[in-house]
C-alpha positions in Angstrom: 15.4 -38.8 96.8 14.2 -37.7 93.3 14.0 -34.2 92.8 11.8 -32.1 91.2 12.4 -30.5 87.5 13.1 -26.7 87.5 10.6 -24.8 85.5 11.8 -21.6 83.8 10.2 -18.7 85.0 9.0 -15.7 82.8 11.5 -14.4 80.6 10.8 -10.5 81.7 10.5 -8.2 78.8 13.9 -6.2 77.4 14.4 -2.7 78.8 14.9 -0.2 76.8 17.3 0.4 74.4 19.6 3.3 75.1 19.4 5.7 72.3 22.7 6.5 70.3 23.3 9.0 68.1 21.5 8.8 65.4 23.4 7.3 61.7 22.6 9.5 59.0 20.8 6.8 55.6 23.2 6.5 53.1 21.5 7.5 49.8 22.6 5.8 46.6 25.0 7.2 44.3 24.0 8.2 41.6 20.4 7.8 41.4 18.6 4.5 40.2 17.1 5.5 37.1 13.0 6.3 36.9 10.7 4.8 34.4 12.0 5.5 31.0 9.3 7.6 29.1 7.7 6.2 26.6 9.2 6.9 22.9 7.5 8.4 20.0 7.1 4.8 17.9 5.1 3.6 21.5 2.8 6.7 22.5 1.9 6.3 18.4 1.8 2.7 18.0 1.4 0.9 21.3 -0.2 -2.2 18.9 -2.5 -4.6 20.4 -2.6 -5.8 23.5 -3.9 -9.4 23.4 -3.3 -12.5 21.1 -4.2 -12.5 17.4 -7.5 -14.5 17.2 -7.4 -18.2 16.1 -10.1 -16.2 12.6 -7.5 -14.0 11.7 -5.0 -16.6 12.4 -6.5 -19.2 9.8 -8.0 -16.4 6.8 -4.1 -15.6 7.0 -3.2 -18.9 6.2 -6.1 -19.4 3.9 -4.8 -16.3 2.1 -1.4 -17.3 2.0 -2.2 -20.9 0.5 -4.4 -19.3 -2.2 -1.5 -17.1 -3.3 1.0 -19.4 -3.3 -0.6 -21.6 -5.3 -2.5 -19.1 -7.6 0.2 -16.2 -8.8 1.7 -16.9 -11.7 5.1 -15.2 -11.7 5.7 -15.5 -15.2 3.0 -13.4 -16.8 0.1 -11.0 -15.8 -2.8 -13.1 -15.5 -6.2 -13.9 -13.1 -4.4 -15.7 -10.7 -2.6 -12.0 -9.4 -6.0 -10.9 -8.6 -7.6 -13.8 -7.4 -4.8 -13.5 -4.9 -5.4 -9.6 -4.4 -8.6 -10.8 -3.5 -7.7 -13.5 -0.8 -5.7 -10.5 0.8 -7.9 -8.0 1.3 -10.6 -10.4 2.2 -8.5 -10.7 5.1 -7.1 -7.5 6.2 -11.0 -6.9 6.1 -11.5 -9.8 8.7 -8.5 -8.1 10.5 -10.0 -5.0 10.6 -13.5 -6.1 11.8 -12.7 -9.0 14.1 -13.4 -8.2 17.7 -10.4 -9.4 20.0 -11.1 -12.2 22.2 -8.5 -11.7 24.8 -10.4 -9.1 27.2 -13.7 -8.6 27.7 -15.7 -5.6 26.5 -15.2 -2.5 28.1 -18.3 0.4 28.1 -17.4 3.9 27.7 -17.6 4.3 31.2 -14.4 2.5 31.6 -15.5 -0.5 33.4 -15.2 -4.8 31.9 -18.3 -6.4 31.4 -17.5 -9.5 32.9 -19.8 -12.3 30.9 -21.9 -14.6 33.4 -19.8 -17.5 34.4 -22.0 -20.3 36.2 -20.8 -21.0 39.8 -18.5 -23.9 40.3 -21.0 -26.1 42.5 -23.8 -24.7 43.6 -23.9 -22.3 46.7 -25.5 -24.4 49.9 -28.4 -23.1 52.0 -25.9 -22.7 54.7 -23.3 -20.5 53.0 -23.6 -17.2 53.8 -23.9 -14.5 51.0 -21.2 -12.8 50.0 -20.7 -9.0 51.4 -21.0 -6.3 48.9 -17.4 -4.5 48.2 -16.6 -1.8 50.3 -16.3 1.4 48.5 -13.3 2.2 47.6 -11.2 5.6 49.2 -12.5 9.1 46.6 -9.8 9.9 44.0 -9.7 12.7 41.8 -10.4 10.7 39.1 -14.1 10.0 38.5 -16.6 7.5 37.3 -17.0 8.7 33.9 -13.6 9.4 32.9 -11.3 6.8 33.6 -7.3 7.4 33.7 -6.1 6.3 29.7 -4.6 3.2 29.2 -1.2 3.1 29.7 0.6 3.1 26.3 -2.3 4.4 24.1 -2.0 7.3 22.2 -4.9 9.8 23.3 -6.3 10.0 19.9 -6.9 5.7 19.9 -9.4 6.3 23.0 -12.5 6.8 21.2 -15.5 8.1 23.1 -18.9 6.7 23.1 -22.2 7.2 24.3 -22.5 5.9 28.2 -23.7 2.2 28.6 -22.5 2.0 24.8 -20.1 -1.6 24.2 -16.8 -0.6 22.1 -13.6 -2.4 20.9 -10.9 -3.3 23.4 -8.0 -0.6 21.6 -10.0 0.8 18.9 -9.6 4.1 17.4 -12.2 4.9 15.2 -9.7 4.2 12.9 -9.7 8.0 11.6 -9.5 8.3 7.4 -11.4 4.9 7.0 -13.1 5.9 3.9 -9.3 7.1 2.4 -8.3 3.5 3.1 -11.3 1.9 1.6 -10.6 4.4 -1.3 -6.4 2.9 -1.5 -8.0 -0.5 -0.7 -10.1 -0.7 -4.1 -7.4 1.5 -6.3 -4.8 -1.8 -5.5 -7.1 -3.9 -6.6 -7.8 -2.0 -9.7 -4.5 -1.9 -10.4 -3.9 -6.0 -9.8 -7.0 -6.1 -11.9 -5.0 -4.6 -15.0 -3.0 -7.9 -15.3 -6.3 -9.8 -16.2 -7.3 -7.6 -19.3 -4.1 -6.8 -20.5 -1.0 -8.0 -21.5 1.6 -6.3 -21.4 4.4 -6.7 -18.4 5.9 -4.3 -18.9 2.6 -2.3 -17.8 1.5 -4.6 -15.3 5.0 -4.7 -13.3 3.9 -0.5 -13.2 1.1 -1.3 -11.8 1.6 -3.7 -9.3 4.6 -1.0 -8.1 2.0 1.5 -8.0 -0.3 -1.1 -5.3 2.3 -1.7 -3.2 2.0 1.9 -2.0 -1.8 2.0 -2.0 -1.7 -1.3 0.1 0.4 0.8 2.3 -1.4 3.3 2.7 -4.8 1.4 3.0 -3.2 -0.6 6.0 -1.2 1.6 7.9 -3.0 5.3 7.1 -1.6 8.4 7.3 -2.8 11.5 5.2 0.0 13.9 5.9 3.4 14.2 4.1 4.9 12.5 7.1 2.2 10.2 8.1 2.8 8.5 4.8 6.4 8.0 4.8 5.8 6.8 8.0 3.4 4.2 6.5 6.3 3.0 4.0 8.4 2.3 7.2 5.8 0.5 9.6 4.9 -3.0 7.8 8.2 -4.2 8.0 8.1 -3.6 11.6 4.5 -5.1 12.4 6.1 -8.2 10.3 8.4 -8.5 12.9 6.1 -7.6 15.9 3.5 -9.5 14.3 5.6 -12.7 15.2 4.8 -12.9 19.5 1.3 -11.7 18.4 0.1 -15.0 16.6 2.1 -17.1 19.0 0.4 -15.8 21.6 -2.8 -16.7 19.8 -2.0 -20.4 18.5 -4.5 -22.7 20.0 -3.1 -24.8 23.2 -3.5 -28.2 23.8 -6.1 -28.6 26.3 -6.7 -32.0 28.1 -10.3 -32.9 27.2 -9.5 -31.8 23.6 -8.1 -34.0 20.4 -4.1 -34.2 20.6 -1.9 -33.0 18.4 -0.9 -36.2 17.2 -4.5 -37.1 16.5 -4.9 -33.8 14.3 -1.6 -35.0 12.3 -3.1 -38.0 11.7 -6.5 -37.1 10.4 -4.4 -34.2 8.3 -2.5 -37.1 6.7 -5.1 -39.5 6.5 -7.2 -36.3 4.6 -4.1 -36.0 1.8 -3.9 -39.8 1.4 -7.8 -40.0 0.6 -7.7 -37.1 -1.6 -4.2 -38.5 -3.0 -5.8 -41.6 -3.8 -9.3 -41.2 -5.5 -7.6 -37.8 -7.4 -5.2 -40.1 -9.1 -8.1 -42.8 -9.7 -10.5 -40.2 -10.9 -7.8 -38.6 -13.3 -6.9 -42.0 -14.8 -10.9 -42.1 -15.8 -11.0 -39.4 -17.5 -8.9 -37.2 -19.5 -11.0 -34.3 -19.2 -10.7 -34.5 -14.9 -7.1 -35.2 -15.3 -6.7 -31.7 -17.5 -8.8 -29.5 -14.8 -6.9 -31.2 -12.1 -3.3 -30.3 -13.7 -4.5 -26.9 -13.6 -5.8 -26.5 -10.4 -2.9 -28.1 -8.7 0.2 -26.2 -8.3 3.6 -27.7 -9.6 4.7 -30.3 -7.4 8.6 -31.1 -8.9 11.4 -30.0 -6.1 11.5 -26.7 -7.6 7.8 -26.2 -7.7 7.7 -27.2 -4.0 10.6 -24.7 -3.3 9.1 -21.5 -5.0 5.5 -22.5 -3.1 6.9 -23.0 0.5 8.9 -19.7 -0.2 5.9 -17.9 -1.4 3.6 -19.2 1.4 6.1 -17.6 3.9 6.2 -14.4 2.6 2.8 -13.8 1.8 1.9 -15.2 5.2 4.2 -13.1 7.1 3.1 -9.5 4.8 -0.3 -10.5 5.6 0.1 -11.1 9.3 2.0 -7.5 9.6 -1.3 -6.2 7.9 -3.4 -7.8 10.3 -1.6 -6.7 13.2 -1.8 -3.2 12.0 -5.3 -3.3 11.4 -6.0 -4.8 15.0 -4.5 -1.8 16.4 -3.9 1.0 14.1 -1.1 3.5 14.6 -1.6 7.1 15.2 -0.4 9.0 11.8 -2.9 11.3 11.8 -0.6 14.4 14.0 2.4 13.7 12.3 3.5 17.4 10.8 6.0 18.6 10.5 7.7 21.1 13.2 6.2 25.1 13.2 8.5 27.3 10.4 9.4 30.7 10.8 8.0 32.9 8.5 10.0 35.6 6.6 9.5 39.2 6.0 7.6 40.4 2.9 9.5 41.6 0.8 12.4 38.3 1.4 10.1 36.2 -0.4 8.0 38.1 -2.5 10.8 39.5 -4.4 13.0 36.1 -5.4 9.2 35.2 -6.4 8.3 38.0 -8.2 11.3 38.1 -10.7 11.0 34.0 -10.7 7.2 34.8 -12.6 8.9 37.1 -15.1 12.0 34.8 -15.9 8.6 32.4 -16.8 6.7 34.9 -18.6 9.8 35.4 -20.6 10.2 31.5 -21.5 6.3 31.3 -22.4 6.4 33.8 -24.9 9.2 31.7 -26.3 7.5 28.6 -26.3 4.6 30.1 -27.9 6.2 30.4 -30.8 7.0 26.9 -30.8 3.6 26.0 -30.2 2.6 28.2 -33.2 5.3 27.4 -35.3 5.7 23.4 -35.1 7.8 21.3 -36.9 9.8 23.9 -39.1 10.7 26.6 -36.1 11.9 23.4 -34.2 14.5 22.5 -37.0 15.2 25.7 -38.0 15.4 27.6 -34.9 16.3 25.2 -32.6 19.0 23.2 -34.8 18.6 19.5 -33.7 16.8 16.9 -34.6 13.3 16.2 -33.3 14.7 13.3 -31.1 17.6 15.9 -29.4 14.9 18.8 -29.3 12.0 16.6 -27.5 13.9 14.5 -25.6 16.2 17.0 -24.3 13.2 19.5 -23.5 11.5 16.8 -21.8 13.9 16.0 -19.2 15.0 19.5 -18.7 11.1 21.0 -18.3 10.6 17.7 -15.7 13.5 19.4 -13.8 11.5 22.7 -14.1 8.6 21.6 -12.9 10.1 19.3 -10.2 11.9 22.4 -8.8 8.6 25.2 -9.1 7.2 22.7 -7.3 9.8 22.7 -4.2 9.7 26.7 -4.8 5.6 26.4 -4.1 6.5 24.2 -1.3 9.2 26.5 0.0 7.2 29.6 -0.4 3.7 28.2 1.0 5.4 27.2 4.1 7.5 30.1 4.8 5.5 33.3 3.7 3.5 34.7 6.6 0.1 35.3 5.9 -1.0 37.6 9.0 -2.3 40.9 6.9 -4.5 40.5 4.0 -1.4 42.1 1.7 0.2 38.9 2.6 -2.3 36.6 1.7 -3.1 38.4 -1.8 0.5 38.5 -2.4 0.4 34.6 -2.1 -2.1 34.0 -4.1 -1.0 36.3 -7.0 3.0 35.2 -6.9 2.0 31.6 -6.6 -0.8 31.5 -8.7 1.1 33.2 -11.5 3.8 30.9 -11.3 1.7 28.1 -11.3 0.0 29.0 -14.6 3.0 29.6 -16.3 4.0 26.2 -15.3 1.2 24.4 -17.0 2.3 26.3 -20.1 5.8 24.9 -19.9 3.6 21.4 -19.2 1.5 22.2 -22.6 4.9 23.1 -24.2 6.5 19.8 -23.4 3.4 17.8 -24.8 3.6 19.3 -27.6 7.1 18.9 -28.4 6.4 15.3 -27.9 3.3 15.1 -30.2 5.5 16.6 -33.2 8.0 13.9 -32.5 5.7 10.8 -32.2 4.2 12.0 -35.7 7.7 12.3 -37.4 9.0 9.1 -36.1 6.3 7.3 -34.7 4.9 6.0 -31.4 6.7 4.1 -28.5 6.5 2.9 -24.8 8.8 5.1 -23.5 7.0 8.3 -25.8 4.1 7.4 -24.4 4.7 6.7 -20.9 6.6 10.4 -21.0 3.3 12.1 -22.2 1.2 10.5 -19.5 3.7 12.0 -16.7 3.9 15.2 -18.1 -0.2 14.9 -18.3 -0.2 14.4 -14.5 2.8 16.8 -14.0 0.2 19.1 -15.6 -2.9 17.6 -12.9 -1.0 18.0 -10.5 0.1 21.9 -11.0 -3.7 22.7 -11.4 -4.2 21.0 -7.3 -1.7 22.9 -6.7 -3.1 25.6 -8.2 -6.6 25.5 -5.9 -4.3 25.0 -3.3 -3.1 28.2 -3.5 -6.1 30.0 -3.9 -7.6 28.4 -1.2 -4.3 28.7 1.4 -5.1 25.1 2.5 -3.2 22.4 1.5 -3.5 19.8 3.9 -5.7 17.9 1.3 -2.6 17.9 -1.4 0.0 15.0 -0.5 -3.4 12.3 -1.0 -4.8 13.6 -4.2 -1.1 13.7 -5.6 -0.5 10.2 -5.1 -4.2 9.9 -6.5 -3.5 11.2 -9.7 -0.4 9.3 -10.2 -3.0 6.6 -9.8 -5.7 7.4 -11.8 -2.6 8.3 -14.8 -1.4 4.7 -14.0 -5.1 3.0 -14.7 -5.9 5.2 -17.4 -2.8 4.3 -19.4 -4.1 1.0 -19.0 -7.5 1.7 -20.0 -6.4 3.2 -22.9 -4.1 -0.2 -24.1 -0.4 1.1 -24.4 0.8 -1.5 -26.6 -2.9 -1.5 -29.0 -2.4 2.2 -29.3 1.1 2.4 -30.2 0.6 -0.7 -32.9 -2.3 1.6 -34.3 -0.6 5.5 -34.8 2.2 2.9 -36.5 -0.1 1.5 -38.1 -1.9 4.7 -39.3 1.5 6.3 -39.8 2.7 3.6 -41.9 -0.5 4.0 -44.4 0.1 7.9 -45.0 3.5 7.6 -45.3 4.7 4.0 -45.9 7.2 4.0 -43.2 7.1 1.5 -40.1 9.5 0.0 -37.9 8.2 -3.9 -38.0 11.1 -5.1 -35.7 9.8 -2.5 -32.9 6.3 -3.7 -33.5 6.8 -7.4 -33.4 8.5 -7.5 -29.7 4.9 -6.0 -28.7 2.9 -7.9 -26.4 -0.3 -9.7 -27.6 -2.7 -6.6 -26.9 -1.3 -5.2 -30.3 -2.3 -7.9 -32.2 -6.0 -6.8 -32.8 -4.1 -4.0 -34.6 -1.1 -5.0 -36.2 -3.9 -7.4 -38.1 -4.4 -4.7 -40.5 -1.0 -4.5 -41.8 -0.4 -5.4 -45.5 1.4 -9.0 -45.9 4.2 -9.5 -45.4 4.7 -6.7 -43.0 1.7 -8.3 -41.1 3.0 -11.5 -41.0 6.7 -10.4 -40.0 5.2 -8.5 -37.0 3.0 -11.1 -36.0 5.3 -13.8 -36.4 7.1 -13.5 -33.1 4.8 -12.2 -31.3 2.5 -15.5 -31.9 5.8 -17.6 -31.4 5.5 -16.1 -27.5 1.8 -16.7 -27.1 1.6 -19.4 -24.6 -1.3 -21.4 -23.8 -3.2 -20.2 -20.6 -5.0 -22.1 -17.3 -7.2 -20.2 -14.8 -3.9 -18.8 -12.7 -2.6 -17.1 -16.3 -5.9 -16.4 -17.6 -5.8 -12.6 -19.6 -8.2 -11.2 -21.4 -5.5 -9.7 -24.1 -3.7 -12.9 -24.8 -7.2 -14.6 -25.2 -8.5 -12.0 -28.3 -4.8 -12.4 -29.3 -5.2 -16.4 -30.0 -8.5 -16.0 -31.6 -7.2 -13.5 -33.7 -4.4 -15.3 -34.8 -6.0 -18.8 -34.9 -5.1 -22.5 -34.7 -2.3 -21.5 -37.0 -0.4 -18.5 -36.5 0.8 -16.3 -38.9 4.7 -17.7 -40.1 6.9 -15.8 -42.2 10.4 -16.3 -43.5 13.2 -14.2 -42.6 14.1 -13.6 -46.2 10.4 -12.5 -47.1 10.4 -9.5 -44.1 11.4 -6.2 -45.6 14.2 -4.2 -43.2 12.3 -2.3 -41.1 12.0 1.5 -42.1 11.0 4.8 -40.2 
């Protein structure tokens, strides 16, 4: 007798549960920690937010290659601003390329997204697709989308509705300043091709290191520019995920990177092999290759791998910059407190008579010249001008802090306070460019006793833009608005710079001497013969031997140039001097004399 198999019957559904009293939640102790704000460097500089693009990526590299193998670090020359030239051409790519991560958005807020044909085509059965359903209202609306997350306010530029802008821009606020920077460093790379002096051009390419700054990274206030000096390190080393992100990947249908190694290398051996044939045929090829090739000896190949790097990674901070620039422009310093009247405008007040008291004492210099100075004075001319050169630079630097000071701190609510400004300040400033005058003179009377030098000369161009810059200061003042100042100071020191190149140091010096040593048959030909070759048009018209001893070493020196160390200077030097330079024995130089 089989029997049948029991089937389970319906499991019925639980009761319910009995309630129990209820277990308070156990919050966590302490706190987990909320989004951490966003710092100052980020809100300012958020930087940009897709890959570098495969352009900017390969001018960088063209760039680097042409510096490397075009600077010549021994002497000014064209290959400095050939390289100059590499470089800006592109930070200029940087600065204009449109990033290819993201597409275009409109000023609406919304991506264009660019027409993508289907996969396979859409069947006469398939349905269309349903429009999107509307999404729920929020406060925010249409036409004014919430800010990106990270971007300053002042990067979200605004355009006309429909209009197509830049993924990140910013209108890049000050443009025409940096185009302004961006041709003064090339001016001042420029001086190393017309004149030779190094000591000059090492001033000069100081001088376009800062106005590279400043034409990358911005910034037009006091603080904005120090905060320029500080980012390119920084997008150097930020700079570095950037243009990984944007190397070109392998893709499957594409050329290997094996294969693109072996047509590189196959590329060198052609060029390897018909270079040395074609050099081998003729001498003439075989000179014009030598100078278009860099050094290739183990230390050659050192110095150029090591300069490749370096340019390459400056030039890829730059880029980065450009791509998204950093917010500089509301950097100012905190509100001051202002003082009461009569806090300020008395230390000033007795400050202008203290000056009034000094000019009437240097007018008598100014009157009296060489004799008061020896008389009166005591020293020498070298103790009196040196020492009054150094100490009046003190002057100045401090009347300047005292402006500073006093423009920051001075209310200027009533119209008493504003006139009082104007006058205290105003005052002082115009004595100060009497102590400026002062000090130029001093040094005039000593250049005519003892003659011309660098380090004369280089004083009386600072003490010429000490006296520039007291007269911006000066409309400044007047005008109560100084907001302009901090860029046309470091614009004078610039235009100083170029036009103690223009005037050629070295030719100029060689000529008072020169001139000096005609009237009064004194010269120091020791001094003059470690000049560089822009003297030698000059020191030409010396009397033999003198002529001869000073151009003796100087034409020992003069090495022969290739395109990368081409110089204008050097070149009238050589033809001045000829096949055969001047030679003169050390018996026949006379001792030099002042």
């Amino acid at each position: 007798m089989t029997s049948s198999p029991v089937r389970p019957g319906p499991v019925p559904p639980p009761g319910p549960v009995a309630a129990g009293p209820a277990v308070p939640q156990q919050r966590p102790w302490p706190p987990p920690p909320g989004p951490r704000p966003p710092s100052v460097f980020q809100r300012r500089w958020a930087g940009p937010t897709g890959p570098a693009r495969p352009l900017i990526l390969g001018a960088v590299t063209v760039a680097a290659t042409v510096t490397a193998s075009a600077v010549p670090l021994d002497r000014p020359g064209l290959g400095w601003l050939v390289a100059a030239a590499a470089g800006a051409g592109t930070l200029g790519t940087a600065a204009t390329a449109r990033p290819g991560s993201s597409a275009p958005t409109t000023a609406t807020g919304s991506a264009q997204s660019p027409a993508v044909p289907d996969a396979a085509p859409r069947s006469a059965t398939t349905p269309p697709a349903q429009p999107a359903q509307p999404a729920a209202a929020s406060p925010v609306q249409p036409n004014n989308p919430p800010p990106p997350v990270g971007v300053p306010e002042k990067q979200q530029t605004s355009a006309p509705a429909g209009a197509t802008v830049r993924p990140g821009a910013t209108g890049a606020p000050g443009r025409a300043a940096r185009l302004v920077w961006a041709a003064a460093t090339l001016a001042l790379v420029g001086v190393g091709t017309v004149r030779a002096a190094g000591w000059l051009f090492v001033l000069c390419l100081l001088a376009a290191v800062v106005t590279a700054t400043l034409a990358v990274a911005g910034g037009r206030t006091p603080l904005g520019m120090l905060m320029a000096g500080v980012l390119p390190p920084a997008a150097t080393v930020r700079a570095l995920p950037w243009a990984a992100r944007g190397l070109p990947r392998a893709r499957p249908d594409g050329p290997s990177v094996g294969r693109s190694l072996a047509s590189v290398a196959v590329t060198a051996g052609l060029l390897l092999v018909f270079g040395l044939l074609f050099s081998s045929a003729d001498a003439v090829f075989a000179d014009l290759l030598a100078d278009a090739l860099p050094d290739i000896s183990t230390p050659g190949v050192v110095g150029w791998v090591f300069r490749f790097l370096l340019v390459g990674a400056a030039l890829l901070g730059g880029a980065y910059l450009l791509a998204a620039p950093p917010d500089l422009e509301g950097l100012h310093a905190g509100p001051a407190g202002t003082v009461r009247r009569l806090e300020w405008a008395l230390p000033l007040a007795l400050l202008d008579v203290l000056f009034a008291a000094f000019v009437l004492v240097q007018l008598a210099v100014l009157f009296g010249g060489s004799r008061h100075v020896l008389r009166a004075a005591g020293p020498t001319y070298a103790d009196y001008a040196r020492s009054g050169f150094w100490q009046l630079l003190a002057v100045s630097a401090l009347t300047l802090l005292v402006i500073a000071g006093a423009a920051r701190w001075a209310p200027r609510g009533t119209r008493v306070d504003r006139i009082l400004i104007r006058v205290l300040l105003g005052t002082l400033t115009a004595l100060s460019l009497v102590i400026v005058a002062s000090a130029l003179y001093r040094m005039q009377v000593y250049t005519d006793a003892y003659g011309a030098t660098r380090l004369r000369l280089v004083v009386a161009t600072v003490e010429l833009w000490l006296g520039l810059l007291f007269v911006l200061v000066g409309v400044a003042t007047i005008r109560l608005r100084g907001g302009w100042l901090p860029r046309f100071v470091l614009g004078a020191a610039v235009v100083a710079l170029l036009g103690l190149a223009a005037v050629n140091p070295d030719r100029l010096i060689a000529e008072r001497n020169v001139d000096r040593y005609r009237q009064i048959d004194r010269i120091d030909g020791g001094y003059l013969s470690r000049l560089s070759a822009d003297a030698v048009p000059a020191l030409d018209r010396l009397p033999e031997p003198m002529r001869s001893c000073a151009l003796r070493d100087i034409a020992a020196e003069l090495p022969e140039d290739g395109w990368r160390t081409a110089n204008v200077g050097r070149a009238r030097a050589r033809a001045l001097l000829g096949p055969d330079p001047a030679e003169a024995s050390v018996g026949g130089c006379p001792n030099p004399r002042w």
